[in-house]
C-alpha positions in Angstrom: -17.3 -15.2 -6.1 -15.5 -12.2 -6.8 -13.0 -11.6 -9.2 -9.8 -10.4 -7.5 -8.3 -9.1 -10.8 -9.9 -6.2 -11.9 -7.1 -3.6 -12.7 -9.0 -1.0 -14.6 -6.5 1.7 -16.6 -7.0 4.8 -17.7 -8.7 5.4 -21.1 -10.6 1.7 -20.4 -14.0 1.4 -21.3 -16.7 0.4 -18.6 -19.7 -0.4 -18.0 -22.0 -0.2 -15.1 -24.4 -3.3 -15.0 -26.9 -1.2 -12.9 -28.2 0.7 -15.3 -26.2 0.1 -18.4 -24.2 3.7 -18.4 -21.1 3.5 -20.5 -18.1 5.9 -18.9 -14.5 6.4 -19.7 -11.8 5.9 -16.5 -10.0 8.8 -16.4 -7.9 8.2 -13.3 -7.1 5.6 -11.2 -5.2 5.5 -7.4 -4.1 3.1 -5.3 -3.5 -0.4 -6.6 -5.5 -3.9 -7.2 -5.4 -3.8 -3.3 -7.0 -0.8 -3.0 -10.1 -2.5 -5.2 -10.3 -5.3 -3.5 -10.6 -3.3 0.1 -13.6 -2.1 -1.6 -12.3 1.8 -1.8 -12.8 4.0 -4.7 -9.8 3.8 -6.8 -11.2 4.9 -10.5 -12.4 8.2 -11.1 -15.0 7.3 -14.5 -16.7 10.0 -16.5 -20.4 8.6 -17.4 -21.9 9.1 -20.8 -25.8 8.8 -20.0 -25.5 10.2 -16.3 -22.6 12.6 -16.1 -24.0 14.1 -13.1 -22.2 10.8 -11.3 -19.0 10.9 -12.7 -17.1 10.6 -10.0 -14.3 7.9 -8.0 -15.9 4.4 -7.8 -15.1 1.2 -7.1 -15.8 -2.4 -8.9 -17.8 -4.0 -6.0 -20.8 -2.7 -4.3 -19.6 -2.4 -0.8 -22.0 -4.0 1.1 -22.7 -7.0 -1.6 -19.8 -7.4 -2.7 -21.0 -8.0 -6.2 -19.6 -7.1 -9.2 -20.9 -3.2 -10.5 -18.5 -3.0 -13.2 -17.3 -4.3 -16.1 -14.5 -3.7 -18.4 -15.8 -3.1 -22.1 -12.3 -2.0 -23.5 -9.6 0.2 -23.7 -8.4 3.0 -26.2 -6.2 0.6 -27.7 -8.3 -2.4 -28.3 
């Protein structure tokens, strides 16, 4: 069942369970609504694949599985 309360933040730390590519969120739009409607609210920057930084979302659209996971953020 899917977690309705990912809120990602800028300068959080993600991971994508994929392929294991760390990346940074450097912008986020819309709200946890937004997420939820399966859009692309966080722009991440990927460490081992920056060639698909790009706006993403936390689910895979058609699935609805969990892609991504929160490692940390800047402050933590």
């Amino acid at each position: 069942m899917k977690d309705n309360e990912i809120h990602f933040k800028v300068g959080d730390y993600v991971i994508y369970i994929g392929d294991g590519d760390i990346g940074k969120v450097v912008n986020v739009r819309g709200s946890a609504l937004t997420a939820r409607q399966h859009e692309e609210p966080y722009y991440i920057e990927w460490h081992f694949c920056p060639n698909q930084n790009g706006w993403h979302r936390a689910y895979d659209a058609d699935t609805g599985e969990r892609e991504i996971i929160l490692l940390g953020g800047e402050e933590q």
